[in-house]
C-alpha positions as CSV (number, residue, x, y, z in Angstrom):
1,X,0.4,241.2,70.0
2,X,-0.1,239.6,66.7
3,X,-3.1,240.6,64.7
4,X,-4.5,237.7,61.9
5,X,-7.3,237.1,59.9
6,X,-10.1,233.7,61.2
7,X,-8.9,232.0,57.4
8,X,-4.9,232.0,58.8
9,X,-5.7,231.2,61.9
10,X,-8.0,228.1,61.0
11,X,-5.4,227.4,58.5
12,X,-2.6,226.9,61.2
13,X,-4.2,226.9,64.6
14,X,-1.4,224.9,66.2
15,X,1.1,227.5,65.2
16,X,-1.0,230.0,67.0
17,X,-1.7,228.4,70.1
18,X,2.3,227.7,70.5
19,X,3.1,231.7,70.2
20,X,-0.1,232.0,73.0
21,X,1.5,229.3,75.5
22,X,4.8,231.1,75.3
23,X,2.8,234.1,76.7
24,X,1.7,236.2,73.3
25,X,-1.7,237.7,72.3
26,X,-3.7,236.7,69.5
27,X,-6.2,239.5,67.9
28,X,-8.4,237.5,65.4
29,X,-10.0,239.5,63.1
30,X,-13.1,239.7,60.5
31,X,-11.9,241.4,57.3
32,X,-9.0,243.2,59.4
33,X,-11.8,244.3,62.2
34,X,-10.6,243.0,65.6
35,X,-13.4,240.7,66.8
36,X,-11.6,238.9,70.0
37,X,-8.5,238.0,71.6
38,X,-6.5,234.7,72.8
39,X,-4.6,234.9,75.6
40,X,-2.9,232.9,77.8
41,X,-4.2,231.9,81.0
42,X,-3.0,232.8,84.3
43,X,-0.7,230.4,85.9
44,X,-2.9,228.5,88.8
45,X,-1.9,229.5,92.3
46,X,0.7,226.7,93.8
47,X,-1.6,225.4,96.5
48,X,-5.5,226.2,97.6
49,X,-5.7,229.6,99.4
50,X,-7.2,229.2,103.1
51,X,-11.3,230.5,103.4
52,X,-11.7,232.2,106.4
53,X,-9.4,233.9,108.6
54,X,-5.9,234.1,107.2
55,X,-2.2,234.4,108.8
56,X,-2.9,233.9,112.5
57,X,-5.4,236.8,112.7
58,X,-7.9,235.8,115.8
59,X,-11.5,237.0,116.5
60,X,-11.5,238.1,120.7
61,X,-14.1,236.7,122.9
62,X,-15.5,240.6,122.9
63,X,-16.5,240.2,119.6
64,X,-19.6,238.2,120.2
65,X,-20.5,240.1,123.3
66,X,-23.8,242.5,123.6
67,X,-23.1,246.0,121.4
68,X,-23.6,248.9,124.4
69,X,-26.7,250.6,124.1
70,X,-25.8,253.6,123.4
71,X,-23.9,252.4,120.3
72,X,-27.7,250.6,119.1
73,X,-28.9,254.0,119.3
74,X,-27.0,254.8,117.1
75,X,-27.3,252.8,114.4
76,X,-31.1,252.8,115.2
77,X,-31.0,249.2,116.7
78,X,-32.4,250.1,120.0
79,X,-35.7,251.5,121.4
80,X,-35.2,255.3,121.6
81,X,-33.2,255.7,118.5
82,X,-32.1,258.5,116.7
């Protein structure tokens, strides 16, 4: 991690932003405070990730079926609850 002053990095930005894009830290400071970073960004994933269900995982039929009534009960989603 390389730690410099606003004045040397406005001097020489590019400089800077080559060490960053070959994976190094930046810590600009005020008067040798540290006031924020420059990293580099995380790589983008190779291709678009699937929404919704992922690697062949399948919803049964059963899924959309009635809940029994004694299992409303208990969660309070039936007449007679707990």
């Amino acid at each position: 991690m390389i730690r410099v002053n606003i004045a040397e990095v406005r001097a020489d930005l590019s400089r800077y932003l080559a060490r960053v894009e070959r994976g190094e830290t930046v810590t600009l400071c005020r008067r040798n405070v540290p006031i924020a970073e420059i990293r580099p960004l995380r790589a983008a994933p190779a291709k678009e990730r699937p929404i919704g269900i992922d690697r062949g995982m399948t919803v049964p039929a059963s899924f959309f079926e009635p809940l029994p009534d004694e299992l409303l009960r208990a969660f309070g989603g039936a007449e007679g609850g707990p």
